[in-house]
C-alpha positions in Angstrom: 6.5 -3.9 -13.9 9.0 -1.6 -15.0 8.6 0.1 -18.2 5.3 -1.9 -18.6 1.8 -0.4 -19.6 -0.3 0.7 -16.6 -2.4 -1.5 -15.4 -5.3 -1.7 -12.6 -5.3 -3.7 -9.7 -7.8 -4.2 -6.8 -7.0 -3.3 -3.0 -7.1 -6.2 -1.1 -8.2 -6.2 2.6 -6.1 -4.1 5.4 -3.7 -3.3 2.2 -1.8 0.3 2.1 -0.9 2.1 -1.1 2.8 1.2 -0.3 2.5 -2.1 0.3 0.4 -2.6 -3.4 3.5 -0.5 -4.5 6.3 -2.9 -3.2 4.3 -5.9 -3.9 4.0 -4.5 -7.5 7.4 -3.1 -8.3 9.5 -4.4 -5.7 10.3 -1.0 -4.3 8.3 2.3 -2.7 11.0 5.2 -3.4 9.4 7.3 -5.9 6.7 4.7 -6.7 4.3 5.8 -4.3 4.0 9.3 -4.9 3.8 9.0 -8.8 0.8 6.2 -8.3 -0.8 9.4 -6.0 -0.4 11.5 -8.9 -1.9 9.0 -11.1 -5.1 8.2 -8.9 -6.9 11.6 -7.9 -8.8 11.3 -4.9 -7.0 8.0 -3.8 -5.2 9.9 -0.6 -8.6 10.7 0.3 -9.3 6.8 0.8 -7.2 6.7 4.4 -4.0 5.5 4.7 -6.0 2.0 4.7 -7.8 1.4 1.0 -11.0 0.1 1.2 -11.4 -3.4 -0.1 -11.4 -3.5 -4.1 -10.7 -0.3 -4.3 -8.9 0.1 -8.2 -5.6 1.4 -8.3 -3.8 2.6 -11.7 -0.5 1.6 -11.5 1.0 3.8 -14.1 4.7 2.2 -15.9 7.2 3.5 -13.7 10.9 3.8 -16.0 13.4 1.9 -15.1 15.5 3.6 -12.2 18.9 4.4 -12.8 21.6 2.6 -11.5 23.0 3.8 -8.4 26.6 5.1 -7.8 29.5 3.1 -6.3 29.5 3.9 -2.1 33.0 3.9 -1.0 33.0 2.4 3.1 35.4 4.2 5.2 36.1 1.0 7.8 35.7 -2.0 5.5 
């Protein structure tokens, strides 16, 4: 969903705001806290989101590519 519009979804049952963030753009780093920022009140909710509770899901930029790791005992 990268680069996207936002769009809404729905929690599901037992679901947690990081799992709707993997499940949505394949990753939590970063994710998570800018769909916080996007969703007053939403940390409020438990760590636990009640069922069908909406969730904006703002368009999260591409993240840049990362850098070359160099393994000392290959």
């Amino acid at each position: 969903m990268t680069g996207a519009a936002s769009t809404t979804v729905r929690a599901q049952q037992h679901d947690t705001l990081d799992a709707i963030c993997y499940r949505v753009y394949g990753t939590t780093r970063g994710v998570t806290e800018q769909v916080l920022a996007a969703n007053p009140g939403l940390a409020e909710q438990g760590p636990v989101l009640p069922h069908g509770t909406p969730v904006m899901l703002p368009a999260i930029p591409q993240a840049t590519q990362r850098a070359p790791t160099v393994n000392l005992w290959d």
